[in-house]
Structure formats: structure tokens, C-alpha cells
C-alpha positions, 0 to 999 in steps of 0.5 A: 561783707567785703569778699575779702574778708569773706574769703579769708575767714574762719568757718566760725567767722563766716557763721559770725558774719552771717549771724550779725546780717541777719539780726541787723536785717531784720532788725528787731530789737528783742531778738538775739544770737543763740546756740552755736550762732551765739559762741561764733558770735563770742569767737569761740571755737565750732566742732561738729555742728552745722554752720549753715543755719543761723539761730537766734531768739525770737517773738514765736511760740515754737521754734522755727525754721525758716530756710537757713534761719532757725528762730526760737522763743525768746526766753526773758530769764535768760541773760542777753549781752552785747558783743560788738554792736550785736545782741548775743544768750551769754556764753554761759547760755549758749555754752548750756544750748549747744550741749542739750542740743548738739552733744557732748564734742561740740560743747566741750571744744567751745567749753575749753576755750571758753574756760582757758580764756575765763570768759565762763565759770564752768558751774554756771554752765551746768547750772543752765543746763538743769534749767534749760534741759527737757528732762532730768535724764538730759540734764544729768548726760549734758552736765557728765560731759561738760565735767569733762572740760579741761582749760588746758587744751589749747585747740580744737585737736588736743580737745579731740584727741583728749576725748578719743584717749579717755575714751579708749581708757587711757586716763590723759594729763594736759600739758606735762612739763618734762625735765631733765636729772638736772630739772631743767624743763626739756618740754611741755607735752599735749599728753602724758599717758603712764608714766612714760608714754607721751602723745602730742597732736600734730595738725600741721602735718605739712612742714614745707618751706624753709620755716617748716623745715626748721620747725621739723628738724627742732620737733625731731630734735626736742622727740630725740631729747624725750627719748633720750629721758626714757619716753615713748612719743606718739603724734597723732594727726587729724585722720588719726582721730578718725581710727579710734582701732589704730590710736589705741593700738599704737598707744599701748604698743608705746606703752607696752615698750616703755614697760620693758625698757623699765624692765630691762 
């Protein structure tokens, strides 16, 4: 790989990259990218997963660890496609590994990107995922989770910050459109909490520069028009997500606020 291209990739694209070497290396046609090694292969989006084992599917009958190489049965039934000259499970296969075996987070990041690009039919996954699974009870936990999929968050951040409100009881609408008395659509917000509470994930958290500045100053601008209809707005950065305690305190303050100025 040109340092370069190394240097300047994507965690996922260094997975991706390392996966391709590996299958091209030891260059036996049957085997294939799997897991999470496979959705970076597919470009898809990697959250809580370790990106430093590569797994692919090979001639073994039991999984097997080999260093940063983790070789696994190949299974003839389940569907193998090429992307860009590597062999890769389909998405919905490897969308069904990563559930079963990394958990609910990981799988969903990757599941609502796969599905806001309709690259993957969500009953096809879960379908997999009964097929694949161990044991029933396993079945039954991956697919609650994946039914918590939404195609509409648009990164990794908002799908965290989905997760952590459903979580805390807060019931969150994806991507509200808010319009004036007029109708006129003043902005389309992350989440919608009630009637009037609004929550929108801030990853950038620096703005330096002069573009940054006039990025700032047109966000303080649309919050000023969205409280100005009556909202309470609540941006949450990356440590935020962290402190599960703090985002619920600070959402059912804006809560309990826009009560009352109802109320008023």
C-alpha cells in the first residue's frame, strides 16, 4: 500500500486494505472476507469492533486464530460476491455475522448505513441471523436490535446518540422538518424528543477558521430561529454520548422548560 494512501485513511479503510492483502497473499480462491472485515470491505461504517484482526472464511473445520488473522469454516450456503476484485459474505451476511458476534452497536452503525444507501433489505439480515445463530434465545436478542435500525441517520454519531435516548426512555424522531406559521421549513433537525424538544449531534465540536466561523455563526443563527418557534435545543458532542447520567439530565431539563413556557 503507498504510505500515503495509508496514512490518510479511514480506520475502516485500513481494515479494508489489510483485508484485501491478506486474501490476495495467501491467494486461495475459495476463501473470502467475513465479519467486520467484510462490511469494510463494502465501505461500510465500523463502531465498537476491533479493527486489528482480519477475518475471512476459510478450508478449517473450527475457527482459527492465527496471529492478527482469524480464519473461519467456510459455509457454501451462504452468498459470496466480488467487490473490486476481492471476494467478500454479502452485506446481508456479514451485517447477520457482526450482530451474533460483536452485539447490538456495532451492528446497527453498519445496518443504517447499509439501509439508508439500500444496499441491504433489513428482512434478509434478520432472516440470516436465524440461520446463523447458536441458539434460539441468540436469534431473538440480534434480531430486537436490528429492528432498531433507522435508515435515516446519517452517521455513526446520530446512530449513537439514537441508541443512548431510546435507551434513557426518550422515544426520538430522525430528521424533523420544522417549519415556521407560514410553512415555510426553518430546519431539519437530528432528533425531535415531545413535542418540542430538539437534540442534534455536534461531531465537529471545533469551528476554527474562517469557514468554521461562518459555520458557527449560521448554526447560532438557525438555534436562534428554532427557539424563536417555541423549541428548547440540545447538541450533544462525542464525550456527551459517554455520560448516559448528564444527556438525560440535560434533556428532561429542556423538557420540563418547554412545559412551562407552554404553560405560561
Amino acid at each position: 500500500v503507498v504510505a500515503a494512501d495509508w496514512t490518510a485513511a479511514t480506520p475502516e479503510k485500513r481494515l479494508d486494505l489489510r483485508t484485501r492483502a491478506v486474501l490476495r497473499t495467501r491467494g486461495n480462491a475459495g476463501e473470502a472476507a467475513t465479519h467486520q472485515s467484510a462490511l469494510a470491505v463494502h465501505g461500510l461504517p465500523l463502531h465498537g469492533v476491533v479493527l486489528g484482526v482480519v477475518d475471512i472464511s476459510g478450508q478449517v473445520r473450527r475457527v482459527r486464530r492465527e496471529g492478527s488473522l482469524r480464519v473461519h469454516p467456510t459455509d457454501p450456503g451462504l452468498e459470496v460476491v466480488e467487490v473490486d476484485g476481492c471476494r467478500s459474505v454479502s452485506i446481508a451476511v456479514a451485517l447477520a455475522q457482526v450482530a451474533l458476534r460483536e452485539g447490538r452497536l456495532p451492528a446497527i452503525v453498519a445496518a443504517d448505513r447499509a439501509l439508508a444507501r439500500r444496499r441491504v433489505e433489513l428482512e434478509e439480515v434478520i432472516a440470516l441471523v436465524r440461520q446463523l445463530a447458536p441458539t434460539p434465545r441468540q436469534a431473538v436478542r440480534a434480531e430486537r436490535w436490528l429492528r432498531q435500525c433507522d435508515p435515516l441517520s446519517e452517521s455513526v454519531g446520530e446512530t449513537r446518540t439514537r441508541l443512548l435516548l431510546t435507551d434513557l426512555g426518550h422515544a426520538p424522531r430522525s430528521q424533523v422538518r420544522v417549519a415556521d406559521a407560514s410553512g415555510t421549513i426553518v430546519a431539519r433537525v437530528d432528533f425531535l424528543v415531545g413535542k418540542r424538544v430538539i437534540v442534534e449531534f455536534d461531531g465537529l465540536v471545533k469551528y476554527s477558521g474562517q469557514d468554521g466561523r461562518e459555520a458557527l455563526v449560521a448554526e447560532k443563527r438557525r438555534e436562534d430561529a428554532l427557539r424563536a418557534l417555541g423549541f428548547e435545543v440540545v447538541r450533544l458532542t462525542w464525550a456527551d454520548l459517554d455520560n448516559p447520567g448528564r444527556v438525560d439530565a440535560l434533556v428532561r431539563a429542556m423538557l420540563a422548560r418547554a412545559e412551562r413556557r407552554v404553560s405560561a
